[in-house]
C-alpha positions in Angstrom: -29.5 -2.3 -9.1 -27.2 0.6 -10.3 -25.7 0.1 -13.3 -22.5 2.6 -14.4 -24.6 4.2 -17.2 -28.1 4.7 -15.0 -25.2 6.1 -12.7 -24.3 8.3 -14.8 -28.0 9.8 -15.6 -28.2 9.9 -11.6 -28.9 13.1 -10.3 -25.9 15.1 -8.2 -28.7 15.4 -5.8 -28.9 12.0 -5.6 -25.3 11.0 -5.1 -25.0 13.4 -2.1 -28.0 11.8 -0.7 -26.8 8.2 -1.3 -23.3 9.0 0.2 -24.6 10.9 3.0 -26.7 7.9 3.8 -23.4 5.7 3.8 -21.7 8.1 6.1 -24.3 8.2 8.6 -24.3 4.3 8.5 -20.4 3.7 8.8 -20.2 6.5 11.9 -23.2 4.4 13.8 -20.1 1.6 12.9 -17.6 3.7 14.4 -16.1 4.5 11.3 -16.1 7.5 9.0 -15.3 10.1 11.8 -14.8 7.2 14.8 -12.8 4.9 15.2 -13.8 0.6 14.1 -11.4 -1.7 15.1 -12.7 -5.3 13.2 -10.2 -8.3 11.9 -10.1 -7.0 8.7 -10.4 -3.2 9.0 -8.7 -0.9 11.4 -9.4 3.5 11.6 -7.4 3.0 15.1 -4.1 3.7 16.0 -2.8 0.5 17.2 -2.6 -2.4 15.1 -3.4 -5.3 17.8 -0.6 -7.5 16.1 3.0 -7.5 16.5 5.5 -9.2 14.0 8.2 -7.5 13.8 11.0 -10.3 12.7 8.3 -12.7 10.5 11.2 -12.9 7.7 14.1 -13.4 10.3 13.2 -17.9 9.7 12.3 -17.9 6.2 15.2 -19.2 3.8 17.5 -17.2 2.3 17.3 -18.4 -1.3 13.2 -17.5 -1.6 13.0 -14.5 -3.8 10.8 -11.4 -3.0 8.4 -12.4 -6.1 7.4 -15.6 -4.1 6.3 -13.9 -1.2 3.4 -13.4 0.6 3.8 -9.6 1.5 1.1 -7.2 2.9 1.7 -3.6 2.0 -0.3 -0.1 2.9 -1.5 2.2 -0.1 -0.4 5.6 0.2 1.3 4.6 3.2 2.2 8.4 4.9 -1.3 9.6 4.9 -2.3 8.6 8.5 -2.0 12.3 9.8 -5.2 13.1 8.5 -3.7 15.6 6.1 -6.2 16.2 3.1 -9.2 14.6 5.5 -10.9 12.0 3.9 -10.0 13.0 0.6 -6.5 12.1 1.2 -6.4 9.3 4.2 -5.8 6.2 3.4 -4.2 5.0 6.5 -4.3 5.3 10.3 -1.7 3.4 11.9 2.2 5.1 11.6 4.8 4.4 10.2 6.6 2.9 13.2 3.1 0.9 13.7 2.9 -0.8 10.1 6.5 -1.9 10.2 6.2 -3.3 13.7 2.8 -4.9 12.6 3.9 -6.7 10.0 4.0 -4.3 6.6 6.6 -5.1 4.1 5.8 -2.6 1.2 5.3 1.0 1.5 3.8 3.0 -1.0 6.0 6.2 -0.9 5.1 9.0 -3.1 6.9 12.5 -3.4 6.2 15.7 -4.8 9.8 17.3 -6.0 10.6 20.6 -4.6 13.3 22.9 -4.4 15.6 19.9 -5.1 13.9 17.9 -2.4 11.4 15.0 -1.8 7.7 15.7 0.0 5.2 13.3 0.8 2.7 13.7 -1.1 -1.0 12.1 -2.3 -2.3 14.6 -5.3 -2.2 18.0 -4.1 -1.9 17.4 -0.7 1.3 18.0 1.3 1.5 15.7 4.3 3.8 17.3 6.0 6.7 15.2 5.7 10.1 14.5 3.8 11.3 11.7 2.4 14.2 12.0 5.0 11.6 11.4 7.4 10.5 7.8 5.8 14.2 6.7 5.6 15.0 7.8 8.9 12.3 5.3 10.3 12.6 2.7 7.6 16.3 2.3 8.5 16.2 2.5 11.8 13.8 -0.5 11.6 16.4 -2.3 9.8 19.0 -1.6 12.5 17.1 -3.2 15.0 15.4 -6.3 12.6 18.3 -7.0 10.4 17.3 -9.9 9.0 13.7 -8.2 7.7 13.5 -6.5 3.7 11.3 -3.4 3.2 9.8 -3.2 -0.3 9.2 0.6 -0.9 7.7 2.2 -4.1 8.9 5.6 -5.2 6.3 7.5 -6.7 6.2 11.0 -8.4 3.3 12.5 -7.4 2.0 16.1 -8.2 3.8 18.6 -10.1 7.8 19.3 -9.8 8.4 23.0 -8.8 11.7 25.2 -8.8 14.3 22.6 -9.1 18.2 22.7 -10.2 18.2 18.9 -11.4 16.1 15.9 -12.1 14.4 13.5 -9.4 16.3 10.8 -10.1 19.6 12.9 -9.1 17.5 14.3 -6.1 17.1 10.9 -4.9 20.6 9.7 -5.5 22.8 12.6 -3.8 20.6 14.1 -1.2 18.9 10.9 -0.1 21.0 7.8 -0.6 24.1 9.5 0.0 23.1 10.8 3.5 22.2 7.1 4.5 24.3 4.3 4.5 24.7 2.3 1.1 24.0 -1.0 2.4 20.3 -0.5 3.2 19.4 0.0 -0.7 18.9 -2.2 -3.1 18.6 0.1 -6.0 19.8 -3.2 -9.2 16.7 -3.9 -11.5 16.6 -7.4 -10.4 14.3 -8.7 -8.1 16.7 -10.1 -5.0 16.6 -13.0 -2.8 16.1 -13.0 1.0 19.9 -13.1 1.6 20.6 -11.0 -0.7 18.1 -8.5 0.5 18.0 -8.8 4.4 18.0 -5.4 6.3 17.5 -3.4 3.5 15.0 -1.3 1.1 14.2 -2.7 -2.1 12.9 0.1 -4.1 10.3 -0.1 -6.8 11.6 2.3 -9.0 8.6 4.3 -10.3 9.8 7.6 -10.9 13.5 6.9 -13.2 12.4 4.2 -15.5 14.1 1.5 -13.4 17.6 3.2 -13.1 17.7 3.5 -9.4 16.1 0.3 -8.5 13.7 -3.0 -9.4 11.6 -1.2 -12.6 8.4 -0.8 -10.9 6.1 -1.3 -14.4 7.3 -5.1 -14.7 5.4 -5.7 -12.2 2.1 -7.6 -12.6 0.0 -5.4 -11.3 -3.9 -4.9 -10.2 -4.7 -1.7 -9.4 -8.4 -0.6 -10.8 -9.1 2.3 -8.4 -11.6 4.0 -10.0 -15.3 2.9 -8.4 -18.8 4.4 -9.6 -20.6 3.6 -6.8 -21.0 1.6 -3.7 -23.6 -0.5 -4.7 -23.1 -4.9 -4.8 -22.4 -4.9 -8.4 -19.4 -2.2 -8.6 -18.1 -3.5 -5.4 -18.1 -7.1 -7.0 -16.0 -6.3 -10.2 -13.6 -3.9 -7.9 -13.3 -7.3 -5.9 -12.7 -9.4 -9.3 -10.0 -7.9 -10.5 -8.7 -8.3 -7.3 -9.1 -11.9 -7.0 -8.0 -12.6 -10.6 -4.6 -10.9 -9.8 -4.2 -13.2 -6.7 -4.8 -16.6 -8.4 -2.6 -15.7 -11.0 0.5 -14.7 -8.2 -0.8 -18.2 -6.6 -0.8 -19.9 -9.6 2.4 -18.4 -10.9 6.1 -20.4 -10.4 8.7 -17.9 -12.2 10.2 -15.0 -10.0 7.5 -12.3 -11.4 6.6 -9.6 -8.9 2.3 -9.6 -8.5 1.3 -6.3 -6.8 -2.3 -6.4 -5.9 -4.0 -2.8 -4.9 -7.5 -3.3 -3.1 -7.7 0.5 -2.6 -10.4 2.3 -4.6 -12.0 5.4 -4.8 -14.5 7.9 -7.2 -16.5 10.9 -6.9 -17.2 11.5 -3.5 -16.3 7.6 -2.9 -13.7 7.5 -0.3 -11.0 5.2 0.4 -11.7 4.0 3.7 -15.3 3.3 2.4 -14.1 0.7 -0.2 -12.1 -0.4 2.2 -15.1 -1.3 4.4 -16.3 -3.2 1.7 -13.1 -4.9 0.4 -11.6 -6.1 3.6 -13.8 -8.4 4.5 -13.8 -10.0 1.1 -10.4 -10.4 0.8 -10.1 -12.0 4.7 -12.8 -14.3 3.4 -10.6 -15.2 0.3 -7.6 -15.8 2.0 -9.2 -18.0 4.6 -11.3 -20.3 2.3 -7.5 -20.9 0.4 -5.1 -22.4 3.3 -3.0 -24.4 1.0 -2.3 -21.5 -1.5 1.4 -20.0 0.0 2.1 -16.8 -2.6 -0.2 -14.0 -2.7 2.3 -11.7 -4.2 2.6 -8.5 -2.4 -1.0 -7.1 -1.2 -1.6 -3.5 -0.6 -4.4 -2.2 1.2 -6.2 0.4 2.9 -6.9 0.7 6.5 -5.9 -3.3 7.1 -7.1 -5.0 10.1 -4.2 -6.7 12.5 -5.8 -10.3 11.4 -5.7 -9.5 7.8 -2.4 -8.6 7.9 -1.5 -12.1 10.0 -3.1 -13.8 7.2 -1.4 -12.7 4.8 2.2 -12.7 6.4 1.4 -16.2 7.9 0.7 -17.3 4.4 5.0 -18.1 3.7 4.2 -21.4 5.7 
Protein backbone atom coordinates (compact mmCIF):
# COMPACT_ATOMS: atom_id res chain seq x y z
CA UNK A 1 0.00 0.00 0.00
CA UNK A 2 1.05 3.61 -0.93
CA UNK A 3 1.83 5.64 1.64
CA UNK A 4 2.15 9.75 1.01
CA UNK A 5 5.98 9.73 1.64
CA UNK A 6 6.81 6.23 -0.62
CA UNK A 7 4.55 8.54 -2.87
CA UNK A 8 6.60 11.02 -2.89
CA UNK A 9 9.97 8.79 -3.72
CA UNK A 10 7.60 7.36 -6.65
CA UNK A 11 8.93 7.78 -9.88
CA UNK A 12 7.12 10.51 -12.49
CA UNK A 13 7.36 7.46 -14.63
CA UNK A 14 5.42 5.75 -12.41
CA UNK A 15 2.61 8.08 -11.72
CA UNK A 16 1.89 8.44 -15.48
CA UNK A 17 1.75 4.77 -15.67
CA UNK A 18 -0.52 4.38 -12.61
CA UNK A 19 -2.91 7.07 -13.87
CA UNK A 20 -2.89 5.90 -17.37
CA UNK A 21 -3.94 2.52 -15.97
CA UNK A 22 -7.01 4.32 -14.15
CA UNK A 23 -8.07 6.07 -17.28
CA UNK A 24 -8.12 3.13 -19.38
CA UNK A 25 -10.12 1.40 -16.57
CA UNK A 26 -12.87 4.28 -15.97
CA UNK A 27 -13.34 4.63 -20.10
CA UNK A 28 -14.08 0.62 -20.29
CA UNK A 29 -16.75 2.20 -17.40
CA UNK A 30 -17.94 4.75 -19.68
CA UNK A 31 -16.35 7.42 -17.92
CA UNK A 32 -13.23 9.45 -18.39
CA UNK A 33 -13.95 10.35 -22.14
CA UNK A 34 -17.76 8.47 -22.14
CA UNK A 35 -20.34 9.05 -20.64
CA UNK A 36 -21.55 6.56 -16.94
CA UNK A 37 -24.70 7.28 -15.82
CA UNK A 38 -24.80 5.24 -12.06
CA UNK A 39 -27.06 6.36 -8.87
CA UNK A 40 -24.38 8.08 -7.43
CA UNK A 41 -22.25 9.43 -10.36
CA UNK A 42 -23.47 11.10 -13.54
CA UNK A 43 -20.73 12.36 -16.86
CA UNK A 44 -24.28 12.70 -18.75
CA UNK A 45 -26.30 15.42 -19.59
CA UNK A 46 -29.54 14.64 -18.00
CA UNK A 47 -29.93 14.22 -14.56
CA UNK A 48 -32.80 11.34 -14.43
CA UNK A 49 -34.55 13.32 -11.47
CA UNK A 50 -36.73 16.19 -11.37
CA UNK A 51 -37.47 18.32 -8.23
CA UNK A 52 -37.93 21.39 -8.97
CA UNK A 53 -40.30 22.76 -5.97
CA UNK A 54 -38.80 20.20 -2.99
CA UNK A 55 -38.71 23.47 -0.66
CA UNK A 56 -42.20 24.78 -1.82
CA UNK A 57 -43.90 22.20 1.65
CA UNK A 58 -41.22 22.65 4.05
CA UNK A 59 -41.99 25.26 6.91
CA UNK A 60 -41.20 28.57 6.83
CA UNK A 61 -39.54 29.12 10.19
CA UNK A 62 -36.63 26.19 9.37
CA UNK A 63 -33.41 28.15 8.81
CA UNK A 64 -31.00 27.42 5.85
CA UNK A 65 -28.33 25.92 8.51
CA UNK A 66 -30.80 23.10 9.30
CA UNK A 67 -31.07 21.90 5.94
CA UNK A 68 -30.29 19.16 4.01
CA UNK A 69 -28.98 20.91 0.78
CA UNK A 70 -27.06 19.25 -2.16
CA UNK A 71 -24.78 21.61 -4.05
CA UNK A 72 -22.32 21.23 -7.23
CA UNK A 73 -18.49 22.33 -6.90
CA UNK A 74 -17.42 24.63 -9.31
CA UNK A 75 -20.75 24.53 -10.64
CA UNK A 76 -20.26 26.42 -14.42
CA UNK A 77 -17.62 24.08 -15.61
CA UNK A 78 -19.90 21.62 -17.51
CA UNK A 79 -18.78 23.06 -21.00
CA UNK A 80 -15.79 21.22 -20.92
CA UNK A 81 -13.72 24.32 -20.86
CA UNK A 82 -10.13 23.55 -19.38
CA UNK A 83 -10.89 19.59 -20.28
CA UNK A 84 -10.40 17.51 -17.50
CA UNK A 85 -8.28 19.78 -15.80
CA UNK A 86 -11.08 22.10 -15.22
CA UNK A 87 -14.53 19.92 -15.32
CA UNK A 88 -16.09 19.31 -12.55
CA UNK A 89 -19.58 19.05 -13.71
CA UNK A 90 -21.73 17.87 -16.66
CA UNK A 91 -25.24 18.68 -16.20
CA UNK A 92 -26.24 22.70 -16.84
CA UNK A 93 -27.18 25.11 -15.15
CA UNK A 94 -30.88 24.85 -16.03
CA UNK A 95 -30.39 20.93 -15.32
CA UNK A 96 -28.98 21.21 -11.53
CA UNK A 97 -31.55 23.64 -10.56
CA UNK A 98 -34.40 21.64 -12.04
CA UNK A 99 -32.77 18.47 -10.48
CA UNK A 100 -32.69 19.43 -7.25
CA UNK A 101 -29.29 21.70 -6.56
CA UNK A 102 -29.58 24.36 -3.99
CA UNK A 103 -25.95 25.73 -3.74
CA UNK A 104 -23.93 26.87 -6.48
CA UNK A 105 -20.39 27.30 -6.27
CA UNK A 106 -19.84 30.55 -8.41
CA UNK A 107 -16.48 31.79 -8.89
CA UNK A 108 -15.34 34.97 -10.94
CA UNK A 109 -12.29 36.28 -12.30
CA UNK A 110 -12.63 40.38 -12.21
CA UNK A 111 -12.09 42.01 -15.51
CA UNK A 112 -12.42 45.23 -16.94
CA UNK A 113 -14.99 46.04 -14.17
CA UNK A 114 -16.79 42.81 -14.86
CA UNK A 115 -17.45 39.26 -13.43
CA UNK A 116 -16.10 35.90 -15.55
CA UNK A 117 -16.60 32.48 -14.72
CA UNK A 118 -13.76 31.23 -13.84
CA UNK A 119 -11.93 27.84 -12.23
CA UNK A 120 -7.90 28.83 -11.92
CA UNK A 121 -6.83 30.13 -15.20
CA UNK A 122 -9.48 28.87 -17.13
CA UNK A 123 -12.18 31.19 -18.72
CA UNK A 124 -15.41 29.26 -19.19
CA UNK A 125 -16.82 31.33 -21.30
CA UNK A 126 -19.39 32.92 -19.37
CA UNK A 127 -20.43 36.09 -17.19
CA UNK A 128 -21.82 36.28 -14.11
CA UNK A 129 -24.85 37.97 -15.95
CA UNK A 130 -25.19 34.76 -17.40
CA UNK A 131 -25.68 32.70 -13.86
CA UNK A 132 -28.16 35.46 -12.63
CA UNK A 133 -30.10 35.46 -15.66
CA UNK A 134 -30.80 31.64 -15.15
CA UNK A 135 -30.78 31.64 -11.37
CA UNK A 136 -33.58 34.21 -11.39
CA UNK A 137 -35.50 33.13 -13.84
CA UNK A 138 -35.76 29.86 -11.82
CA UNK A 139 -37.01 31.82 -9.06
CA UNK A 140 -39.74 33.36 -11.21
CA UNK A 141 -41.11 30.30 -12.01
CA UNK A 142 -40.48 28.30 -8.32
CA UNK A 143 -41.07 31.14 -5.97
CA UNK A 144 -41.23 29.44 -3.02
CA UNK A 145 -37.46 27.66 -3.69
CA UNK A 146 -33.99 29.60 -2.07
CA UNK A 147 -30.63 29.31 -4.10
CA UNK A 148 -27.54 29.36 -1.90
CA UNK A 149 -24.76 30.74 -4.18
CA UNK A 150 -21.08 31.18 -3.21
CA UNK A 151 -19.14 34.13 -4.67
CA UNK A 152 -15.72 33.36 -5.16
CA UNK A 153 -12.65 35.36 -6.46
CA UNK A 154 -10.86 33.31 -8.51
CA UNK A 155 -7.63 34.11 -10.61
CA UNK A 156 -6.09 37.29 -10.82
CA UNK A 157 -8.07 40.87 -11.13
CA UNK A 158 -6.95 42.64 -14.38
CA UNK A 159 -7.54 46.41 -15.65
CA UNK A 160 -10.24 47.52 -13.33
CA UNK A 161 -11.61 51.13 -12.30
CA UNK A 162 -12.99 49.87 -8.73
CA UNK A 163 -13.03 47.02 -6.36
CA UNK A 164 -15.21 43.63 -6.74
CA UNK A 165 -17.26 44.24 -4.17
CA UNK A 166 -18.52 47.60 -6.06
CA UNK A 167 -18.43 45.48 -9.37
CA UNK A 168 -20.82 43.19 -7.86
CA UNK A 169 -23.07 45.82 -6.24
CA UNK A 170 -23.77 48.38 -9.35
CA UNK A 171 -23.34 46.34 -12.38
CA UNK A 172 -24.87 43.12 -11.06
CA UNK A 173 -27.41 43.58 -8.36
CA UNK A 174 -28.54 46.82 -9.69
CA UNK A 175 -29.46 45.36 -13.12
CA UNK A 176 -31.69 42.56 -11.35
CA UNK A 177 -34.33 43.11 -9.18
CA UNK A 178 -33.57 43.69 -5.40
CA UNK A 179 -35.85 41.15 -4.04
CA UNK A 180 -34.01 38.07 -5.28
CA UNK A 181 -30.87 38.81 -2.96
CA UNK A 182 -30.27 38.23 0.19
CA UNK A 183 -27.06 40.03 0.67
CA UNK A 184 -27.55 40.61 5.29
CA UNK A 185 -24.73 38.48 7.13
CA UNK A 186 -27.38 36.47 8.79
CA UNK A 187 -28.24 33.14 7.92
CA UNK A 188 -32.22 33.57 6.90
CA UNK A 189 -35.20 31.44 7.43
CA UNK A 190 -37.34 29.77 4.61
CA UNK A 191 -39.78 32.63 4.69
CA UNK A 192 -37.59 34.91 4.86
CA UNK A 193 -35.54 33.57 2.00
CA UNK A 194 -38.10 32.05 -0.56
CA UNK A 195 -37.48 32.93 -4.24
CA UNK A 196 -34.32 34.39 -3.66
CA UNK A 197 -30.23 34.05 -3.75
CA UNK A 198 -28.64 33.81 -0.60
CA UNK A 199 -25.11 34.66 -1.20
CA UNK A 200 -22.07 33.28 0.58
CA UNK A 201 -20.05 36.20 0.58
CA UNK A 202 -16.48 34.96 -0.17
CA UNK A 203 -14.93 37.70 -1.98
CA UNK A 204 -15.97 41.24 0.46
CA UNK A 205 -15.40 39.88 3.91
CA UNK A 206 -19.13 39.36 4.46
CA UNK A 207 -20.29 42.91 3.36
CA UNK A 208 -22.48 41.91 0.56
CA UNK A 209 -23.99 38.83 2.02
CA UNK A 210 -23.97 35.65 4.75
CA UNK A 211 -19.79 35.82 5.58
CA UNK A 212 -18.91 32.74 3.76
CA UNK A 213 -15.72 31.82 6.35
CA UNK A 214 -18.27 31.24 9.41
CA UNK A 215 -19.07 28.54 7.86
CA UNK A 216 -18.13 25.06 9.23
CA UNK A 217 -16.57 23.87 6.46
CA UNK A 218 -14.81 20.45 5.01
CA UNK A 219 -13.09 21.01 2.12
CA UNK A 220 -9.61 18.83 2.01
CA UNK A 221 -9.11 18.81 -1.74
CA UNK A 222 -5.75 17.97 -2.09
CA UNK A 223 -5.32 13.92 -2.78
CA UNK A 224 -1.86 12.01 -3.32
CA UNK A 225 -3.04 9.26 -4.87
CA UNK A 226 -5.92 7.01 -5.77
CA UNK A 227 -5.00 4.22 -3.78
CA UNK A 228 -7.63 2.70 -0.56
CA UNK A 229 -5.82 4.48 2.02
CA UNK A 230 -5.79 8.24 0.58
CA UNK A 231 -9.27 7.72 -0.66
CA UNK A 232 -10.27 6.67 2.97
CA UNK A 233 -8.99 9.77 4.84
CA UNK A 234 -10.43 12.13 1.73
CA UNK A 235 -13.68 10.18 2.78
CA UNK A 236 -13.05 10.88 6.73
CA UNK A 237 -13.02 14.18 6.75
CA UNK A 238 -15.92 14.02 4.95
CA UNK A 239 -17.93 11.95 7.17
CA UNK A 240 -16.64 13.76 10.31
CA UNK A 241 -18.06 17.09 8.85
CA UNK A 242 -21.50 15.33 8.31
CA UNK A 243 -21.95 13.95 11.83
CA UNK A 244 -21.08 17.03 13.25
CA UNK A 245 -23.96 19.11 10.87
CA UNK A 246 -26.14 15.89 12.14
CA UNK A 247 -25.22 16.23 15.39
CA UNK A 248 -25.32 19.90 15.57
CA UNK A 249 -28.80 21.95 16.96
CA UNK A 250 -27.77 25.84 16.68
CA UNK A 251 -28.30 27.58 13.29
CA UNK A 252 -24.48 27.01 12.14
CA UNK A 253 -24.03 26.61 8.38
CA UNK A 254 -21.92 22.98 7.70
CA UNK A 255 -20.57 23.05 4.12
CA UNK A 256 -19.27 19.67 3.18
CA UNK A 257 -16.89 19.53 -0.18
CA UNK A 258 -16.38 15.90 -1.45
CA UNK A 259 -14.49 17.20 -4.44
CA UNK A 260 -10.71 16.47 -4.61
CA UNK A 261 -8.09 16.55 -6.77
CA UNK A 262 -3.76 16.40 -7.11
CA UNK A 263 -1.20 15.96 -9.63
CA UNK A 264 -2.60 14.49 -12.47
CA UNK A 265 -5.60 13.30 -10.10
CA UNK A 266 -8.76 14.57 -11.65
CA UNK A 267 -11.94 15.59 -10.20
CA UNK A 268 -14.28 13.36 -11.79
CA UNK A 269 -11.88 10.51 -10.70
CA UNK A 270 -12.32 11.16 -6.95
CA UNK A 271 -15.59 11.51 -7.68
CA UNK A 272 -15.77 7.91 -8.92
CA UNK A 273 -14.51 6.96 -5.72
CA UNK A 274 -16.41 9.29 -3.31
CA UNK A 275 -19.89 8.94 -4.62
CA UNK A 276 -20.54 5.83 -3.87
CA UNK A 277 -19.26 6.19 -0.31
CA UNK A 278 -21.17 8.97 0.50
CA UNK A 279 -24.72 7.21 -1.12
CA UNK A 280 -23.65 4.41 1.15
CA UNK A 281 -23.44 6.78 4.23
CA UNK A 282 -26.50 8.46 3.67
CA UNK A 283 -28.43 5.31 3.29
CA UNK A 284 -27.14 3.30 6.31
CA UNK A 285 -28.38 6.81 8.43
CA UNK A 286 -32.37 7.21 7.61
CA UNK A 287 -33.14 8.82 10.89
CA UNK A 288 -30.40 11.54 10.64
CA UNK A 289 -32.48 14.71 8.86
CA UNK A 290 -29.46 17.58 8.59
CA UNK A 291 -26.63 16.94 6.43
CA UNK A 292 -25.83 20.59 6.13
CA UNK A 293 -25.28 21.65 2.63
CA UNK A 294 -23.27 18.90 0.45
CA UNK A 295 -21.29 19.82 -2.53
CA UNK A 296 -20.15 17.46 -5.02
CA UNK A 297 -18.81 16.61 -8.12
CA UNK A 298 -20.56 14.92 -10.99
CA UNK A 299 -23.63 13.80 -8.49
CA UNK A 300 -25.80 10.97 -9.60
CA UNK A 301 -29.85 11.90 -9.75
CA UNK A 302 -30.26 9.26 -6.62
CA UNK A 303 -27.62 10.92 -4.70
CA UNK A 304 -29.05 14.05 -5.07
CA UNK A 305 -32.73 12.53 -4.00
CA UNK A 306 -31.09 11.35 -0.95
CA UNK A 307 -29.94 14.07 0.09
CA UNK A 308 -32.91 16.47 -0.69
CA UNK A 309 -35.30 13.87 0.63
CA UNK A 310 -33.35 13.88 3.87
CA UNK A 311 -35.74 17.35 5.25
CA UNK A 312 -38.36 14.60 6.14
Amino acid sequence: MWTRNSLGKMTAKHTVLMHVIYLALVCNKGGANGVLLRPDYNTGKIAGISYPDWMSNLNDDISLASLSIPGTYNTMTYNGYGGHLAQCQSWTLGTQLEAGIRFLDIRCRHFRDGLLIHKGVYFQHLGLYDVLQDVTDFLKHHPREVVLMRVKKEHLDAINTRSMEETFRSRYISQFNSKYFWTTNRIPNLGEARGKIVILDDFANGRVGVNYSDAEIADDREVFSLQPREINAKWNSIRNNLNKASDDRSDQLFLTYTSGRGRMIFEYEVADLINPKLMKFIKRNPGKKKWGTVVMDFPGGALVEKILMSND
